[in-house]
C-alpha positions as CSV (number, residue, x, y, z in Angstrom):
1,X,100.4,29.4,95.5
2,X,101.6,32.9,95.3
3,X,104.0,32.0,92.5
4,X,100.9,30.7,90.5
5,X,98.3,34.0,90.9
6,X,102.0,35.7,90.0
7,X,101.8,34.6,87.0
8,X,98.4,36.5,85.6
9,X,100.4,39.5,84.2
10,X,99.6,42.0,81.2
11,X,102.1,42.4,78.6
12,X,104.8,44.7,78.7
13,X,104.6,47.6,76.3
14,X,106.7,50.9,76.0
15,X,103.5,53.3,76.7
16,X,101.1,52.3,78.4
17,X,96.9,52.4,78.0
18,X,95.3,53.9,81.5
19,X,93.5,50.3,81.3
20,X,97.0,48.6,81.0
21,X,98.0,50.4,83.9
22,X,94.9,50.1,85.9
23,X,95.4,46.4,85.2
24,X,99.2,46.3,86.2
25,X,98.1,47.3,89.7
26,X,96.0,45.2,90.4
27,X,96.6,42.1,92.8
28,X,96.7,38.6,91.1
29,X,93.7,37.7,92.9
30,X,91.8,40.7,91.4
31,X,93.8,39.7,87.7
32,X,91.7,35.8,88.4
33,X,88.4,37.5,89.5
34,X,88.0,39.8,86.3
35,X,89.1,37.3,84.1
36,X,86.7,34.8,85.8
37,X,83.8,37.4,85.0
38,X,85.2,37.6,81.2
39,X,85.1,33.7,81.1
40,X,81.8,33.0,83.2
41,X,79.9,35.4,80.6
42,X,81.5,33.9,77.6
43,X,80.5,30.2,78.7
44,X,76.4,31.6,80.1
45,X,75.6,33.9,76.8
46,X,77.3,31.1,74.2
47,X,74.1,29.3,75.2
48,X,71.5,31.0,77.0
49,X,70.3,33.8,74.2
50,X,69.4,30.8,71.9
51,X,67.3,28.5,74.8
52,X,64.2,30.2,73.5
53,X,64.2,29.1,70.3
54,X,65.7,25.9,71.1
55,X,62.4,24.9,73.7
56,X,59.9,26.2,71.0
57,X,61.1,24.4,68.1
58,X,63.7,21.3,68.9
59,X,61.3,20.3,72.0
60,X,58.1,21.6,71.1
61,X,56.6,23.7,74.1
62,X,54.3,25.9,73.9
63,X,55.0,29.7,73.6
64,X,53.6,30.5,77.5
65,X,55.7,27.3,78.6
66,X,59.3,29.1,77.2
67,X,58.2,31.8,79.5
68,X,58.1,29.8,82.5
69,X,61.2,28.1,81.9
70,X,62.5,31.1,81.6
71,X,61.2,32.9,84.7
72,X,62.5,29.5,86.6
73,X,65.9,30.6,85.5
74,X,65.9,34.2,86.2
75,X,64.0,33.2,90.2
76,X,66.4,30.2,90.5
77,X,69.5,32.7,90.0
78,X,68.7,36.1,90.8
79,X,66.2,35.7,93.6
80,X,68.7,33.3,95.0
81,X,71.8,35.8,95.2
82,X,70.7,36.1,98.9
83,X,71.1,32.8,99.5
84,X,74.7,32.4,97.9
85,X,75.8,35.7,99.5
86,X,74.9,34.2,102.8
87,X,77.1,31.1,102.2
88,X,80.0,33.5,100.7
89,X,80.2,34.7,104.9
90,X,80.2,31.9,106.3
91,X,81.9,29.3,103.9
92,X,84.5,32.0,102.2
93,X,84.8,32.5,98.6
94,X,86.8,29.3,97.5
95,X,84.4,26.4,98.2
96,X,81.3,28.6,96.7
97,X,82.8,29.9,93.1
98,X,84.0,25.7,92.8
99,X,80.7,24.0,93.9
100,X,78.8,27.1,91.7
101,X,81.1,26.1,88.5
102,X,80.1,22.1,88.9
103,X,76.5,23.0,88.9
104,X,77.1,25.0,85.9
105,X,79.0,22.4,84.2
106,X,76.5,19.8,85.6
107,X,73.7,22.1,84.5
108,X,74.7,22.7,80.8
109,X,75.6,19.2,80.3
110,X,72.0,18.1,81.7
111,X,70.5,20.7,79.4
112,X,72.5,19.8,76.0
113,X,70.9,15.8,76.3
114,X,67.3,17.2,77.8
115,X,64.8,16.3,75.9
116,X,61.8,16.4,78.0
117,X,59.9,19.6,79.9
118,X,61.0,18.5,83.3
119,X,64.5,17.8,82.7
120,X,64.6,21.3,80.7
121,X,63.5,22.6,84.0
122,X,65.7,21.1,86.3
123,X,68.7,21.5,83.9
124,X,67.8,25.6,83.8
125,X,67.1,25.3,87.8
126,X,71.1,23.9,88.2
127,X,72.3,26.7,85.8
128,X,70.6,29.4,87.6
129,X,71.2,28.2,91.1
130,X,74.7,27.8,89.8
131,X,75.3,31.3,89.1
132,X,73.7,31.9,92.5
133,X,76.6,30.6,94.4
134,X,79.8,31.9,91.9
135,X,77.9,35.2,91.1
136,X,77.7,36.7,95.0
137,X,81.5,35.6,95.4
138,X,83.1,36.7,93.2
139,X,81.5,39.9,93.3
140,X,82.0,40.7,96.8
141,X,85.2,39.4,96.8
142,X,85.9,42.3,93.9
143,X,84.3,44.5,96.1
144,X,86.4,43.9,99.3
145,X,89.8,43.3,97.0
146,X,88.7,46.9,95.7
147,X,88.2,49.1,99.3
148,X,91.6,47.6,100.0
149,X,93.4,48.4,96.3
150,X,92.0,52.1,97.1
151,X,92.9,52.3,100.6
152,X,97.0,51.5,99.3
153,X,96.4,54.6,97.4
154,X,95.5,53.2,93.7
155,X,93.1,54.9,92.9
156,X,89.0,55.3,93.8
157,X,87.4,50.9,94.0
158,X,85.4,52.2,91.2
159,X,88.1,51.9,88.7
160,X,88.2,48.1,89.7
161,X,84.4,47.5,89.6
162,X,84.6,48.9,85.9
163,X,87.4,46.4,84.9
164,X,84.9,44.1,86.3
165,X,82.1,45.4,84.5
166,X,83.8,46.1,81.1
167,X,85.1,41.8,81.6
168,X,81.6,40.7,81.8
169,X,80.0,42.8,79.0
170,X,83.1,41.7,77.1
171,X,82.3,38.1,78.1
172,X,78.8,39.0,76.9
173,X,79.4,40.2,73.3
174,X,81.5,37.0,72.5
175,X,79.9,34.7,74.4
176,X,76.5,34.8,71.4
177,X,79.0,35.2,68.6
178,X,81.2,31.6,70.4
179,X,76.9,30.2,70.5
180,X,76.2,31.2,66.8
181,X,78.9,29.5,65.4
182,X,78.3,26.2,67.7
183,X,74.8,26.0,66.4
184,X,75.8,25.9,62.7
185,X,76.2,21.7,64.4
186,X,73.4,21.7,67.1
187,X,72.3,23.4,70.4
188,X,73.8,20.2,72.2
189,X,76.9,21.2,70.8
190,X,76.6,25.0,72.6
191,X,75.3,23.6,75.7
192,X,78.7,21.1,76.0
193,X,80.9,24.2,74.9
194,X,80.0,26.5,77.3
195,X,79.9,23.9,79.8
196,X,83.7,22.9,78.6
197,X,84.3,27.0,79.5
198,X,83.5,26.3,83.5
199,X,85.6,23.1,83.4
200,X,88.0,25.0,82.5
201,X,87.1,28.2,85.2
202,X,87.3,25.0,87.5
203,X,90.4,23.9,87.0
204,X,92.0,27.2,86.7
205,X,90.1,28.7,90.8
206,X,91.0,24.4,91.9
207,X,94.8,25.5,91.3
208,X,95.0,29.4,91.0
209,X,92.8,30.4,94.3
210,X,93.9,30.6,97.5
211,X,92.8,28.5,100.3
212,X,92.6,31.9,103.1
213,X,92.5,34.8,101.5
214,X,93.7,37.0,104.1
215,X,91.7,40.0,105.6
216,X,88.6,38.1,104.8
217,X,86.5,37.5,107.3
218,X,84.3,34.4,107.8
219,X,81.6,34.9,110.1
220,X,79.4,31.8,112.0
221,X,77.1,33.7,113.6
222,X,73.3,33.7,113.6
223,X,71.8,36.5,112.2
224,X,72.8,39.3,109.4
225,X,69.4,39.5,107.5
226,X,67.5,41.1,110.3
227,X,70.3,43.9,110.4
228,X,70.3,44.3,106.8
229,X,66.7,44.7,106.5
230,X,66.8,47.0,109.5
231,X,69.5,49.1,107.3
232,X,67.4,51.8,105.5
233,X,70.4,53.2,103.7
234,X,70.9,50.2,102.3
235,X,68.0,49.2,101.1
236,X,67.4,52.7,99.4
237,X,70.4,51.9,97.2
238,X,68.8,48.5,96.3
239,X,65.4,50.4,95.5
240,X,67.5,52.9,93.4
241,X,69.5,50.2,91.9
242,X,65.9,47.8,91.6
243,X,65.0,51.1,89.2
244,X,67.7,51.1,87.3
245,X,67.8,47.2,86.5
246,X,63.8,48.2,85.8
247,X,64.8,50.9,83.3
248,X,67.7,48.5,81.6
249,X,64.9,45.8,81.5
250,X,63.1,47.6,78.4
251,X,66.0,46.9,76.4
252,X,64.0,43.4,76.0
253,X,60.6,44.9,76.1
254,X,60.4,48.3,75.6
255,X,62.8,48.9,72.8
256,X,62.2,45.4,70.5
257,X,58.3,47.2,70.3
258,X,60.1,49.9,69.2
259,X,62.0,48.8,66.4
260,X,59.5,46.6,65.1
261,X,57.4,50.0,64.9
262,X,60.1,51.6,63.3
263,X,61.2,49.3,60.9
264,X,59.2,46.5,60.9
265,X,60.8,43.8,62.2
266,X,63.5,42.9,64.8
267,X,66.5,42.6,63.0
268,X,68.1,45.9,63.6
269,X,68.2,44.9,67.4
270,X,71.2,42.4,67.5
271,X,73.3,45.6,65.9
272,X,71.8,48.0,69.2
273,X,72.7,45.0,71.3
274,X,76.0,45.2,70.1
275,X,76.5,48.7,70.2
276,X,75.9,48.8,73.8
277,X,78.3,46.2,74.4
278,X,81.1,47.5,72.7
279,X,80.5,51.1,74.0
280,X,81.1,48.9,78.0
281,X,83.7,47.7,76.6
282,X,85.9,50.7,75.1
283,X,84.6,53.3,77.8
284,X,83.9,51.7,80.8
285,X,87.2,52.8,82.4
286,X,87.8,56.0,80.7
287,X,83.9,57.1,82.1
288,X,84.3,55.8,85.8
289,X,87.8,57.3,85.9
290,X,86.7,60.8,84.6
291,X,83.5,60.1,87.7
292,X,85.7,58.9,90.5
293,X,87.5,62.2,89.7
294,X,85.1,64.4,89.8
295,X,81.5,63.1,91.4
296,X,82.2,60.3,93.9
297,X,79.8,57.2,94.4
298,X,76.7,59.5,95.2
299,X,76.9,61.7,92.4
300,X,77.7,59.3,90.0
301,X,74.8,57.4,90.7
302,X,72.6,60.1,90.4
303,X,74.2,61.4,87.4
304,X,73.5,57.8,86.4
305,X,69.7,57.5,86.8
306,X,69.4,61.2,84.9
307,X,70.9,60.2,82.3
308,X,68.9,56.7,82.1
309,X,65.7,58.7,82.2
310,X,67.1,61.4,79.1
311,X,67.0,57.9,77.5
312,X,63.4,57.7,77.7
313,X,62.8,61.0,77.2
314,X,64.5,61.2,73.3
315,X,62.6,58.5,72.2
316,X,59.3,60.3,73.9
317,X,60.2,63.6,72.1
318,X,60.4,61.6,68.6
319,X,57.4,59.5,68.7
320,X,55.4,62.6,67.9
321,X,56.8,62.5,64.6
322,X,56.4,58.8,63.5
323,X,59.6,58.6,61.7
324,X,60.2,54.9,60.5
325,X,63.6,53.3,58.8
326,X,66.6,54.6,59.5
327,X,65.1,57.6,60.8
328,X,63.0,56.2,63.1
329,X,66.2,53.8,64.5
330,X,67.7,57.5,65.3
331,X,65.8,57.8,68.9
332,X,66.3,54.2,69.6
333,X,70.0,54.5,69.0
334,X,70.0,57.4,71.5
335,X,68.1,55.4,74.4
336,X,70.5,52.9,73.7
337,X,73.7,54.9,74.2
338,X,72.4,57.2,77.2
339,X,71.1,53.8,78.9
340,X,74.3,52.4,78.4
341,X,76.1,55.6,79.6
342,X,74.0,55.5,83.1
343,X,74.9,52.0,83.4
344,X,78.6,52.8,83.0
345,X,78.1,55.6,86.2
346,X,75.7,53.5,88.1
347,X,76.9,49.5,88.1
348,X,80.4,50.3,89.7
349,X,79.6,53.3,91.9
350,X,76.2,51.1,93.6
351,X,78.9,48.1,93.9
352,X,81.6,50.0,95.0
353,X,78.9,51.8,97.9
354,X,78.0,48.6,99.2
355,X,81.2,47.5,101.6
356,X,80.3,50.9,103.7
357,X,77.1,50.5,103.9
358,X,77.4,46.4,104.8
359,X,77.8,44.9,108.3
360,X,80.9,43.7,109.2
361,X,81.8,40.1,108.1
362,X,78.3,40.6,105.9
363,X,79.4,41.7,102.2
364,X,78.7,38.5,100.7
365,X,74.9,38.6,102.1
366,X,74.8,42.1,101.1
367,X,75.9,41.5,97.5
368,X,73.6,39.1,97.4
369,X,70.5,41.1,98.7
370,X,71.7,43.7,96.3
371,X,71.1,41.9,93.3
372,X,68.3,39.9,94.6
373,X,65.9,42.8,95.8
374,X,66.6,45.0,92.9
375,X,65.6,41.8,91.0
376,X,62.6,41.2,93.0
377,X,61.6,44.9,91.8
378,X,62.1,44.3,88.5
379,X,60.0,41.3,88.9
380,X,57.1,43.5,89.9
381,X,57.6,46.7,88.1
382,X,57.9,44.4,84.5
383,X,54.3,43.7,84.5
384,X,53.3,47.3,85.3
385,X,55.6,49.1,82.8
386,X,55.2,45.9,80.1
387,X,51.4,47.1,80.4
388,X,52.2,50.7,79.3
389,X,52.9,49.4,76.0
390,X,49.1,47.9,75.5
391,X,47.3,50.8,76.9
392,X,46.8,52.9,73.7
393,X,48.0,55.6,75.3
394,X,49.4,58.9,73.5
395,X,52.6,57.7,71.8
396,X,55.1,59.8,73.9
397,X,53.3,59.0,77.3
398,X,54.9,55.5,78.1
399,X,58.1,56.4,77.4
400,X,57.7,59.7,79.3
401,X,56.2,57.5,82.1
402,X,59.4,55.2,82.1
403,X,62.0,58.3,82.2
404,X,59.9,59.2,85.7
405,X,61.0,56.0,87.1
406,X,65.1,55.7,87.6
407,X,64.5,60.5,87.6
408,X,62.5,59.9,90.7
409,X,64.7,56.8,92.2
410,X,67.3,60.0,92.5
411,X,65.1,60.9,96.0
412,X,65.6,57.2,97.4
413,X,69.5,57.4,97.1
414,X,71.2,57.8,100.6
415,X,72.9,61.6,101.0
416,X,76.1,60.3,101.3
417,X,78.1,56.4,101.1
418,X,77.8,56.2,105.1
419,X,80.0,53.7,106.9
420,X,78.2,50.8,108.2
421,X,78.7,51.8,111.9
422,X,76.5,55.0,111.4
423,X,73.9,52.7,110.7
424,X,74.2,49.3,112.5
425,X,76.5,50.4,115.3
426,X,79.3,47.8,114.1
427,X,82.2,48.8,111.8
428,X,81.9,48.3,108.0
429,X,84.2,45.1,106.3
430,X,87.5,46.0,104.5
């Protein structure tokens, strides 16, 4: 077995990048875990930005119904995080990434022959219970692999979280371009694909990941949510991070109303879409290096959530003016890049905060409740701040409201990344 992970190496070159060398050091195991990120977003976005269209004119549901559908997906994966991170503890990370990856494959098969509304909506329920069980373990499992990678002297766990990040965004700009080019035959075709990417995922984790990985520690006992909910520190970071996600969120709401103001029509948004990918991509590292340097996990988050809110606030300063065309992109193309800029500070520093703030034998159930009750506030804030939009209020005044949220979520952040023994009495899980 450890011949096999061995063999996940970079390529030898006579000068190195920093990311080639940040790669080089990592474990095998980490190598499998980014890669599987790179390969589980490639597979999800090759289908899933296209399902809209696909249930409103291949099937024929009504506009209100694609909004369900699509809410089932979002509950069925997100709100379930919990769930999976529980079963990470006490099953380990092996058996949970391999059952999540059949349901996927199970799940996008199911959804390439649907034809009728209630197998659309138990196909999207697999797929987003699917990502539910990989999702949590393989993200606390890149958590844990990273307190240990910093502890050997490596380098800050933040460095790793950013390769982690940088995968999946990576995953998530080719992913659409793999789904566009599979829909020039049908959508059946893109659903079979990506579900031919997890078969492959499968085989690789069936043969590649190891039965015990050691210092990981299972845990049978009863209990865990009662102490996590109990643990105010951590749940600050979740409402910070919840106000983040809400902030990120108007990249589908807020800033589509935008353009089409600007410009009138959407098409400009698939080239900001891309724009924030490939800015994750080519300065993830470089930007959580230069913060693990110099700010730590507390100030980078807050640097984080100031910088999403400036975001906000260029586009309020410019609405004044009513610029349209390419002028009137200007401001968007600003939110875009400081949004995208916070996200770079705030998605590995929160990850990287939550082993010491987690129970001991608990990261997978606090992964989990991570992304599930930041989700759960994104849930509830989207209707309030969608409702900004519709209130014929001044021009700059929604967008002004919006920067308040992630420049106040500053307050909520815990004063320092305490160790989970300062606030549950047990000793936080390395």
């Amino acid at each position: 077995m450890t011949d096999l992970l061995s063999r996940i190496r970079p390529r030898r070159s006579a000068a190195k990048s920093p990311r080639e060398r940040a790669w080089k050091d990592l474990s095998p195991l980490l190598r499998l875990l980014i890669l599987t990120q790179l390969a589980f977003n490639i597979g999800f976005y090759a289908v899933l930005p296209f399902l809209a269209e696909h249930l409103g004119t291949a099937i024929g549901m009504a506009g209100w119904l694609v909004g369900f559908v699509l809410g089932l997906r979002t509950f069925s994966q997100q709100g379930l995080f919990v769930v999976g991170g529980w079963l990470v503890d006490h099953y380990g990370v092996r058996p949970i990434v391999l059952a999540g990856c059949a349901l996927r494959i199970a799940g996008f098969a199911w959804l390439g022959y649907a034809e009728q509304t209630w197998a659309v909506i138990g196909a999207v329920l697999l797929i987003g219970f699917a990502a539910a069980l990989f999702s949590p373990a393989v993200e606390s499992e890149v958590a844990r692999q990273a307190v240990e990678w910093e502890e050997k002297g490596h380098g800050p766990r933040t460095r790793v979280l950013a390769l982690f990040s940088a995968a999946g965004q990576a995953g998530a700009f080719v992913g659409p371009l793999l789904g566009a080019l599979l829909l020039a035959v049908d959508f059946r075709t893109a659903c079979l694909a990506g579900a031919g990417v997890f078969v492959l995922v499968l085989a690789g984790h069936v043969r590649l990941m190891p039965q015990h990985i050691p210092g990981r520690i299972h845990t049978r006992k009863q209990g865990g949510v009662g102490g996590m909910l109990r643990n105010r520190r951590f749940l600050a970071l979740c409402c910070a991070y919840g106000s983040y996600l809400l902030a990120y969120n108007q990249l589908y709401l807020a800033l589509p109303d935008e353009v089409q103001r600007v410009t009138g029509s959407q098409s400009a948004l698939s080239w900001l879409f891309a724009l924030s990918s490939l800015l994750v991509v080519c300065a993830q590292l470089p930007v959580t290096r230069w913060a693990g340097d110099r700010l730590g996990l507390h100030r980078s988050v807050t640097a984080g959530l100031m910088i999403t809110a400036a975001g906000f606030a260029v586009v309020a300063a410019a609405r004044p003016a009513e610029w349209t065309g390419i002028a009137g992109l200007l401001p968007a193309a600003g939110y875009v890049v400081l949004l995208t800029l916070g996200q770079m500070l705030i998605v590995p520093a929160a990850r990287a905060w939550v082993p010491d703030l987690a129970e001991d034998g608990r990261l997978g159930l606090y992964t989990g409740a991570l992304s599930s009750v930041s989700g759960l506030i994104v849930l509830l804030g989207s209707s309030a701040t969608g409702s900004l939009l519709d209130l014929g209020l001044p021009a700059a005044v929604p967008w002004l409201i919006l920067a308040a949220v992630p420049a106040l979520a500053v307050a909520l952040l815990p004063h320092r990344p305490e160790r989970a023994e300062d606030v549950t009495g047990t000793d936080p899980e390395h």
